[in-house]
C-alpha positions in Angstrom: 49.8 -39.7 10.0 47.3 -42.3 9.1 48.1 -45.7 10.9 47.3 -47.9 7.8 49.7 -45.6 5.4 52.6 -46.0 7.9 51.9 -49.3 8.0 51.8 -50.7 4.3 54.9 -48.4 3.8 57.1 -48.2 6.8 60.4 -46.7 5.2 58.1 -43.4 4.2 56.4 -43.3 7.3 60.3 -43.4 8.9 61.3 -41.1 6.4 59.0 -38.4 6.8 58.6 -39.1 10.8 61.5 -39.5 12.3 64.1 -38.5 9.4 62.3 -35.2 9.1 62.3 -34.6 13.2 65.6 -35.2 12.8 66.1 -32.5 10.5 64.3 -30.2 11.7 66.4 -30.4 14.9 69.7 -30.1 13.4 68.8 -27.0 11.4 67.2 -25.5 14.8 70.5 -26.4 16.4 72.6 -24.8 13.8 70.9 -21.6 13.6 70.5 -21.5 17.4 66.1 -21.8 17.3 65.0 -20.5 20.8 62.4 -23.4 21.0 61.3 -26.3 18.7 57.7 -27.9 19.5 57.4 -31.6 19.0 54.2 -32.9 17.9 53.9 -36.2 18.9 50.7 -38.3 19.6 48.8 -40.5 22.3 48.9 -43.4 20.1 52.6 -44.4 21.9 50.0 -45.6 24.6 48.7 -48.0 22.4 49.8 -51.0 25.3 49.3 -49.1 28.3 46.6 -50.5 30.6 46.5 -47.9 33.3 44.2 -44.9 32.7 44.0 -41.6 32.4 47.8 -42.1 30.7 49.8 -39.7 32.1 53.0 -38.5 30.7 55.3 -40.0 32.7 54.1 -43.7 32.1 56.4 -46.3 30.0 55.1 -46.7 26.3 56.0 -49.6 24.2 53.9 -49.4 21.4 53.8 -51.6 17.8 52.2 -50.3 15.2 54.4 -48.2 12.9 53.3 -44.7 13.5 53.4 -44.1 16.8 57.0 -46.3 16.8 57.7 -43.3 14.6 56.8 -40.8 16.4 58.5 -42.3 20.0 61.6 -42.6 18.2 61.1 -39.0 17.0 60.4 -38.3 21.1 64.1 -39.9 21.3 65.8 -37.9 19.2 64.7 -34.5 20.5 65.6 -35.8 24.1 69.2 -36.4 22.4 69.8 -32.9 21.2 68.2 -31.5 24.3 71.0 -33.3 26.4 73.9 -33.5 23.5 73.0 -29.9 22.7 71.3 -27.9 25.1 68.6 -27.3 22.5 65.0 -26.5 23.6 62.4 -28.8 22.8 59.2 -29.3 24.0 57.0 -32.3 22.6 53.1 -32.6 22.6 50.6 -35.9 22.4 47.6 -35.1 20.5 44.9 -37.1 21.6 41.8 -37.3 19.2 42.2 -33.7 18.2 38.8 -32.8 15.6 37.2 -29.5 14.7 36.9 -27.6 10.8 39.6 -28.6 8.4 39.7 -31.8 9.7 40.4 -34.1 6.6 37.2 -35.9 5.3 38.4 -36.5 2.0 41.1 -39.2 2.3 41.1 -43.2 1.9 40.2 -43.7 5.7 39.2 -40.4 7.2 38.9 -40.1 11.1 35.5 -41.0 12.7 33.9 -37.3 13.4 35.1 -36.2 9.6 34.0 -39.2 8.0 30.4 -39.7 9.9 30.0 -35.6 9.0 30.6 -36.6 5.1 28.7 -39.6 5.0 25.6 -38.4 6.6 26.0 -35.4 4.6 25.7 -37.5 1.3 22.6 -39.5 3.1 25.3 -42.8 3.0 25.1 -45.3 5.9 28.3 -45.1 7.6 30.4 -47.9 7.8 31.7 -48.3 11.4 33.5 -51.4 13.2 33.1 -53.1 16.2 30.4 -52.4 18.0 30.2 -48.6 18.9 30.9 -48.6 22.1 34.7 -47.5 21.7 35.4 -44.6 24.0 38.5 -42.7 23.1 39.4 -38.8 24.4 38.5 -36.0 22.1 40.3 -32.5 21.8 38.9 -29.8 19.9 41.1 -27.8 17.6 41.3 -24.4 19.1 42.2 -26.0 22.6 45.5 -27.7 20.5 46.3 -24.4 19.2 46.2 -22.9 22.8 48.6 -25.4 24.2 50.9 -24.9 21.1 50.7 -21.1 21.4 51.5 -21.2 25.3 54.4 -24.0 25.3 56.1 -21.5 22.7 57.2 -18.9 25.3 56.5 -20.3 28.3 59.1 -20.8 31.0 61.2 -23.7 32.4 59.7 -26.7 30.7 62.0 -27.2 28.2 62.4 -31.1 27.7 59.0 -31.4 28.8 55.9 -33.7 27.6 52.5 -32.7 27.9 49.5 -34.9 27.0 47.1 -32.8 24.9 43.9 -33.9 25.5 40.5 -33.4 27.1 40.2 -35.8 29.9 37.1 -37.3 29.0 35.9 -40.2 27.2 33.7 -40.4 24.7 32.1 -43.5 22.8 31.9 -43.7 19.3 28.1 -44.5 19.2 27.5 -40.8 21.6 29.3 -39.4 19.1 27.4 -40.7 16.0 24.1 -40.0 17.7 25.2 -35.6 18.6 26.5 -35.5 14.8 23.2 -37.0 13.7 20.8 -35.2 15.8 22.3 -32.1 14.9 22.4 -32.7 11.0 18.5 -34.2 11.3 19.5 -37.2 9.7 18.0 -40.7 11.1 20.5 -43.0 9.4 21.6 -46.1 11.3 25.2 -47.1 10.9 26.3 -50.3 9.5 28.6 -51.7 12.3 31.4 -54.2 10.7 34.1 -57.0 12.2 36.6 -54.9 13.7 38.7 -57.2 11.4 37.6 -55.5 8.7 39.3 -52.0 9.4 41.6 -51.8 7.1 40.0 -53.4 4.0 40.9 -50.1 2.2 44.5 -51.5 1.8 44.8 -54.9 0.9 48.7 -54.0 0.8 48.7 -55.0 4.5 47.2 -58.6 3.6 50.3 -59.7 1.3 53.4 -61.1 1.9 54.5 -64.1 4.3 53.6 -62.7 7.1 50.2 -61.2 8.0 49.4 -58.5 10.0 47.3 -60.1 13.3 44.0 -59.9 13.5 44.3 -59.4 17.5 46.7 -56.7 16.7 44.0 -54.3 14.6 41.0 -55.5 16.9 43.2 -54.1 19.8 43.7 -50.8 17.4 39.7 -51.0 16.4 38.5 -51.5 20.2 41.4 -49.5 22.2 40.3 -47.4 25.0 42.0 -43.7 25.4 42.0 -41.3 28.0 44.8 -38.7 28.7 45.5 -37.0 32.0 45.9 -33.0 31.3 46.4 -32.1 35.4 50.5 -31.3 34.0 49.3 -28.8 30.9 46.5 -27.0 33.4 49.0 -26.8 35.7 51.3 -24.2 33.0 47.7 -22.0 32.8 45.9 -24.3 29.9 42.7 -25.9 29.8 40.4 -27.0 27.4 37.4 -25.0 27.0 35.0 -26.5 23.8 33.0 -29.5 24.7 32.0 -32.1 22.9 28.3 -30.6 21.7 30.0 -27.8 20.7 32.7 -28.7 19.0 31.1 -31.1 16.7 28.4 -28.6 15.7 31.4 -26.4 14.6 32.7 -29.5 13.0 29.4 -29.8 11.1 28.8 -26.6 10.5 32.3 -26.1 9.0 32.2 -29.1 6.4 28.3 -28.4 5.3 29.9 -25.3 4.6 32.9 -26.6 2.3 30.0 -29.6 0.6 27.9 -26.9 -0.1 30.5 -24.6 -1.9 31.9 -28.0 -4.1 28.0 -28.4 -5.1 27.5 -25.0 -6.5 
């Protein structure tokens, strides 16, 4: 799932992606699954320009992973038609909450302020903080993936998972950092600078653009959900609230690896 794995090693990121959708599907196929549940992601909106996306929009994205996981969209529309099969396929939008992964080379933003501040680091953010993206807390994922199971008649469907609302990455720095009691102020790099984790992705003849990951750094996101309310969903922890379970969660785990 991380963008930067995908993309310093595209065949594995194929592999696993679309290679494993695609078995999935043919073992749901041949043992006649009632329903298989896509996973897919808002990151196929990468390009789009018109907001909140909406499910029915065109997507053309670049980057690797979500190329993965549109192609993966592809092949369970193909054994829906070629085989009747049920599918149903889901874009996570930011989703966050407890067991979120902190620990890996380039965590997402909520679990990698939580650990930093935790540690009394300065976070290292990029750009300028005033990315807004939409957030979607864990338990509201879990609803829409427990509904779209048994629900009726929207087989072949897409629903955008997501909350609706836009949040910016310096509002959410400043609610995790109230509510830990740490006054740290974040160290805000190039947005250039992402992905100096993996200097994979600076070799070879040709170079990743720059305007490519400041597009990826500075994106905007915001999902329409009127289609998924519309089934009997809605998401139902805000922001506060969700990141103080966030927090609450990982002092949790830090405090348990300290003992």
């Amino acid at each position: 799932a991380p963008l930067p794995d995908c993309q310093s090693d595209p065949y594995h990121a194929i592999d696993i992606n679309v290679s494993g959708t695609a078995n999935i599907l043919e073992a749901a196929r041949y043992n006649g699954v009632k329903r298989v549940v896509f996973s897919s992601t808002s990151a196929i909106y990468e390009n789009n320009s018109k907001f909140p996306c909406s499910e029915s929009d065109k997507v053309s994205p670049y980057l690797i992973y979500p190329n993965s996981k549109l192609q993966s969209e592809m092949l369970c529309k193909s054994y829906v038609e070629t085989y009747g099969l049920d599918v149903v396929m889901l874009r996570f939008f930011n989703v966050y909450g407890p067991h979120q992964d902190m620990a890996r080379k380039q965590p997402p933003l909520i679990g990698y302020v939580i650990r930093e501040l935790y540690n009394d680091n300065r976070p290292v953010l990029h750009s300028d903080g005033s990315q807004r993206r939409d957030y979607v807390y864990t338990q509201d994922v879990i609803d829409l993936c427990q509904l779209v199971m048994t629900k009726e008649g929207i087989k072949s469907e897409i629903f955008n998972v997501c909350s609706n609302t836009d949040y910016s990455v310096k509002e959410i720095y400043q609610i995790i950092a109230n509510y830990m009691g740490k006054n740290i102020v974040p160290k805000y790099n190039k947005s250039e600078d992402f992905w100096n984790k993996y200097p994979e992705l600076y070799t070879g003849a040709l170079l990743l653009k720059k305007e490519v990951l400041e597009k990826e750094v500075n994106k905007f996101a915001l999902g329409e959900n009127a289609k998924a309310k519309a089934i009997g969903w809605k998401p139902r922890v805000g922001i506060e609230e969700g990141l103080k379970k966030s927090v609450d969660y990982a002092v949790k785990l830090f405090s348990r690896g300290s003992e």
